[in-house]
N, C-alpha and C positions, 0 to 999 in steps of 0.2 A: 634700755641700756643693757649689753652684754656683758657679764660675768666672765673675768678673765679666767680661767684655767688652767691650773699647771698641766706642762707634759707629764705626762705617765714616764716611768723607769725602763728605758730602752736599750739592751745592750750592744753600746756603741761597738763598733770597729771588730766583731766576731764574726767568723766566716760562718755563713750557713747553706742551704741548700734548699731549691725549691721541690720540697720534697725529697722521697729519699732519692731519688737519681737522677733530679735536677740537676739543672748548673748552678752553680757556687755564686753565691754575691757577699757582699759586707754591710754591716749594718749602720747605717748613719741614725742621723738624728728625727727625733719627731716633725712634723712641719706643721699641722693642724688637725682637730679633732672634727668628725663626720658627723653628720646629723643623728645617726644611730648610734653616738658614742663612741665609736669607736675611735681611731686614728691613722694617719697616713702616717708612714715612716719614707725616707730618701735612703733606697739604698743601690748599692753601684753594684753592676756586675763584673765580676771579675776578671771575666776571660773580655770584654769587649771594654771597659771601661764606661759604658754606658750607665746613666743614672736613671733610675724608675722611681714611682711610689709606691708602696706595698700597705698594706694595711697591717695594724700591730697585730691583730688576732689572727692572723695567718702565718706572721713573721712566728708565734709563740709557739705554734703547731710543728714547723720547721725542726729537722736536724740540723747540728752542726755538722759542720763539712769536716772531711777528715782529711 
């Protein structure tokens, strides 16, 4: 039987950047946690509207967009 787990605290709806001079996306919500613990996050990019998964420990390494 698997152990539910809560999502980790993910800051919804904040513009960030892949990297510093990435393109800008926004941050949605968790969607499920990876075998190495970590997590997928859904977030849209902004200039296409396209939606991706990103992982949270990348998402946290991320600047915000200015």
């Amino acid at each position: 039987m698997h152990a539910v787990v809560a999502p980790p605290p993910v800051p919804v709806g904040k513009i960030k950047s892949f990297g510093p001079f990435g393109p800008k996306y926004e941050v949605g919500t968790a969607l499920r946690q990876l075998d190495d613990g970590d997590w997928l996050v859904q977030v849209t990019l902004v200039e296409s509207g396209e939606l991706a998964e990103y992982r949270l420990t990348r998402l946290e390494d991320d600047p915000e967009a200015c």
